[in-house]
C-alpha positions in Angstrom: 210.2 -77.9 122.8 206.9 -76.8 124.3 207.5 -77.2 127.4 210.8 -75.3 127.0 208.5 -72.6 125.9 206.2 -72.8 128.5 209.4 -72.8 131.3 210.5 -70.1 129.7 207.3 -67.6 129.3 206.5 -68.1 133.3 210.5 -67.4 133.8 210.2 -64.2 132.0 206.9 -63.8 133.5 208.1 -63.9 137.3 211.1 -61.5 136.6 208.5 -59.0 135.4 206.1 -59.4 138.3 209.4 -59.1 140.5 210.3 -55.6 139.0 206.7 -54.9 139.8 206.9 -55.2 143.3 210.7 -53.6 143.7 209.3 -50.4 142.0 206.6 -50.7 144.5 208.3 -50.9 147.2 210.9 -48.0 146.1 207.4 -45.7 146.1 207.0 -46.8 149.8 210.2 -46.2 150.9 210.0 -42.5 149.5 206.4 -41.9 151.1 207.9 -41.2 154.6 210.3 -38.2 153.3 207.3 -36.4 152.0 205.5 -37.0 155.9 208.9 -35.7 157.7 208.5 -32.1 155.2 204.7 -31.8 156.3 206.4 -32.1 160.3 208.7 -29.6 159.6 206.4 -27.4 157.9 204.1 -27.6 161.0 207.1 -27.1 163.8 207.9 -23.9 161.3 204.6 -22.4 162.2 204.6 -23.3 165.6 207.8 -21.7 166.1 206.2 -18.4 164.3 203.2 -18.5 166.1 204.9 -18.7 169.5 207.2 -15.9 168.3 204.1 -13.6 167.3 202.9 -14.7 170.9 206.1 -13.7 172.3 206.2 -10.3 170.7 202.4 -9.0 171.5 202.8 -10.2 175.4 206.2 -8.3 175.2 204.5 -4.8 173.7 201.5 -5.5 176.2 203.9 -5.3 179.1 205.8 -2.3 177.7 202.2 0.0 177.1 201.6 -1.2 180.8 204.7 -0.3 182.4 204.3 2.8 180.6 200.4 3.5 181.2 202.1 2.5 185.0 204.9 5.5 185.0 202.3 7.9 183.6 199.4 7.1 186.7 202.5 7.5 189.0 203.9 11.1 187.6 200.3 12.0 188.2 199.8 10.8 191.5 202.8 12.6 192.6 202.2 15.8 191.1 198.6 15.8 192.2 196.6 16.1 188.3 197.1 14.2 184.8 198.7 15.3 182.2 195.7 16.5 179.8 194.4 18.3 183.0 197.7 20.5 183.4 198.0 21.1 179.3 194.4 22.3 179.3 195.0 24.4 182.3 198.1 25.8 180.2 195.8 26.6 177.5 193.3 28.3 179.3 195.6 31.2 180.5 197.7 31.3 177.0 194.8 30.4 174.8 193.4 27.7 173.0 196.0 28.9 169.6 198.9 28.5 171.4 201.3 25.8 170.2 201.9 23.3 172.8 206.3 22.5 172.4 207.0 20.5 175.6 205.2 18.6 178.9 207.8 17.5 181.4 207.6 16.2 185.0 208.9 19.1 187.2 208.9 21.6 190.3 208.1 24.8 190.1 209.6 27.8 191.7 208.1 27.1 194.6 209.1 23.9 195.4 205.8 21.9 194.3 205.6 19.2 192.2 204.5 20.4 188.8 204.4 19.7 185.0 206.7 22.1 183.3 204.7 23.5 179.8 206.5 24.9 177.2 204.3 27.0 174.4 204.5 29.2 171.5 202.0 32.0 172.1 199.2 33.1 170.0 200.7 36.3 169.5 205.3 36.6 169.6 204.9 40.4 168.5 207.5 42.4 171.0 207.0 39.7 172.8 208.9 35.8 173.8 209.3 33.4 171.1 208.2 30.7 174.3 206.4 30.9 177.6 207.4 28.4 180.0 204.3 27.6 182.0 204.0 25.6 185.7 200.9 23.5 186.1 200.0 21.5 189.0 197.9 20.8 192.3 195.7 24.3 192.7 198.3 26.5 190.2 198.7 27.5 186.5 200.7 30.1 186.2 203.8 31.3 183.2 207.5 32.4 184.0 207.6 35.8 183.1 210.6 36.6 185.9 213.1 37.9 182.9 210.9 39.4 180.2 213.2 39.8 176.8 213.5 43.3 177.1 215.9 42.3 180.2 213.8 44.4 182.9 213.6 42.0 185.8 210.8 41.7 188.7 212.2 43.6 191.8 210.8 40.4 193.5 213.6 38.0 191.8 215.7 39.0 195.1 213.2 37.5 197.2 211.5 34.6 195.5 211.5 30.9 197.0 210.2 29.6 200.8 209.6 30.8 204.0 208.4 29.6 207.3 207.4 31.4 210.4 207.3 27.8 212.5 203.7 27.1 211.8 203.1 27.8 208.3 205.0 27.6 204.8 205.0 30.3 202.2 206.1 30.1 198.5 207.1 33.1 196.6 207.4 33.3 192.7 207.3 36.1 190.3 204.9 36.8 187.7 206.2 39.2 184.6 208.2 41.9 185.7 205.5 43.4 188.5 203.6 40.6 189.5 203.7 38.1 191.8 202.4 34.6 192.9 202.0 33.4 196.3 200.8 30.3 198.1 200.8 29.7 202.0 200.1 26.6 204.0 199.3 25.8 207.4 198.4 23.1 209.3 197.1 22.6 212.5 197.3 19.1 213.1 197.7 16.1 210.8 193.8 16.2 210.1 193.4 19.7 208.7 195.1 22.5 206.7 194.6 26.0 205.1 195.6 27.0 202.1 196.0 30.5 201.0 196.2 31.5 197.5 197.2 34.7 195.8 198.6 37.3 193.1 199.2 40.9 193.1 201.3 43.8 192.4 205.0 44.5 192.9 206.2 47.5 194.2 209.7 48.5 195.2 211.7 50.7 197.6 214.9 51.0 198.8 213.8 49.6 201.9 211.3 47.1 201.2 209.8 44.9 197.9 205.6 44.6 198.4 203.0 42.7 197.0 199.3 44.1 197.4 196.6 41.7 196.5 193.3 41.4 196.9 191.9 38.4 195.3 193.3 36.2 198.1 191.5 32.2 198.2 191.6 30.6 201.2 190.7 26.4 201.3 190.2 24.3 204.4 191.4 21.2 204.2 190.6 17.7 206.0 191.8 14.3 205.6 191.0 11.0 206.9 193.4 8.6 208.8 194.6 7.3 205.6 195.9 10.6 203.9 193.2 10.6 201.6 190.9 14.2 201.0 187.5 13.8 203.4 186.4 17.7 202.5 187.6 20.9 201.0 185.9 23.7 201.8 186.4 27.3 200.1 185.9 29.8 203.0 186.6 32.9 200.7 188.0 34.0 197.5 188.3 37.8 197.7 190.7 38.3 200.7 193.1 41.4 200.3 196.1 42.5 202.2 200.1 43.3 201.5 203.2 40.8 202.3 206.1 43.5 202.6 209.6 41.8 201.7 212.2 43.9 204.2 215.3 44.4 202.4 217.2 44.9 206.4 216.4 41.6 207.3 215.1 39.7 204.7 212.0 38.5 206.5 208.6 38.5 204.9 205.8 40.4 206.4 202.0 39.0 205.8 199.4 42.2 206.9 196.3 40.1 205.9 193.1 42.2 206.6 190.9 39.3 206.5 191.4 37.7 209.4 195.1 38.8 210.4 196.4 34.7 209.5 199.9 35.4 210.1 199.0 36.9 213.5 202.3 39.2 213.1 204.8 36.5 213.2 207.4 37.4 210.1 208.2 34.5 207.9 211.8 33.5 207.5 213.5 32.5 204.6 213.6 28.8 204.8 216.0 26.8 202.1 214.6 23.3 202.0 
């Protein structure tokens, strides 16, 4: 009977130490499903870092292309944007309400940025002042004023040629007027005339008497790039007669007689 006992105890004894080990390796088994959730856990945040990545490489590229539009409407036009708005502001003064900056040409034909503003003071006067700013020129659009009086030079505004040199007519209010003419000589060098005035109609002819003419020499290097720009004089004075029987421009410069007394034609480009 003892030994039964005995047979029976290490029986009892074994199957114990056998559930041991089966629990054991249960436990084991398991372990490797809690190291696959740390994996996935870790490919998660991969995924969202390379996303993130992704995203800030995406915006960088779109503040370059855009930084890249903006140097390339300046380049064309010839001056930044803050250069033409603070140009704007310097004629319509520093209270006026800037309301839109757009990539344009202005009357003339000359690439431009196109400023829209509020003035300081809309008393009898235009809600909006549509200024041009660009290479050399600031000047407003005051060709139709809101009382509906309109410049006797509207008939004649836009570009001429005589063969040699290039002029650009615009109106300024209702009896002013802006005018710009270019010449060059050879590929090298070029002048640049610059001026306003007053209008004054006849039935024969429209003229423009100034006397605050600018003229610039110009020279550039193989390349296209400026070399030198040299101011010659700023207070030159003379008429440009606009003949209503042919429709040619007259330039009467008393500075140095520039047009030489060839007319200018109109010239539609």
């Amino acid at each position: 009977m003892k030994k039964m006992a005995i047979i029976t105890t290490l029986m009892i004894t074994a199957a114990l130490t056998g559930c041991g080990k089966s629990q054991e390796g249960t436990a084991t088994a398991n372990k490797p499903v809690v190291t696959t959730t740390a994996e996935a856990v870790t490919t998660t945040a991969v995924i969202q870092t390379t996303t993130e990545s992704s995203s800030k490489d995406s915006s960088a590229n779109s503040n370059e292309e855009e930084n890249t539009v903006a140097t390339s409407n300046s380049e064309n036009i010839g001056i930044d944007r803050e250069t033409a708005v603070s140009n704007v502001k310097e004629l319509a003064g520093s209270g006026a309400n800037i309301v839109s900056v757009t990539e344009g040409t202005s009357p003339e034909g000359f690439k431009c940025w196109i400023v829209v503003v509020e003035p300081v003071t809309t008393e009898n006067g235009p809600e909006t002042i549509t200024y041009y700013s660009g290479y050399q020129f600031c000047y407003p659009d005051y060709r139709i004023q809101t009382d509906g009086r309109q410049n006797p030079l509207m008939n004649y505004i836009g570009n001429y040629s005589n063969g040699r040199a290039m002029m650009y007519v615009s109106c300024i209010g209702t009896d002013q007027a802006s005018i710009i003419i270019t010449w060059s000589g050879n590929v090298a060098d070029s002048s640049v005339w610059t001026m306003s005035g007053n209008v004054t109609a006849t039935n024969d002819a429209v003229k423009v008497t100034y006397n605050n003419c600018t003229k610039e020499s110009v020279s550039y290097a193989g390349d296209g790039s400026n070399m030198s720009d040299t101011i010659e004089y700023t207070d030159g004075s003379g008429t440009i007669e606009f003949m209503a029987a042919d429709n040619k421009a007259y330039w009467y410069d008393s500075q140095e007689n520039a047009s030489g007394g060839v007319p200018f034609s109109y010239y539609n480009e």
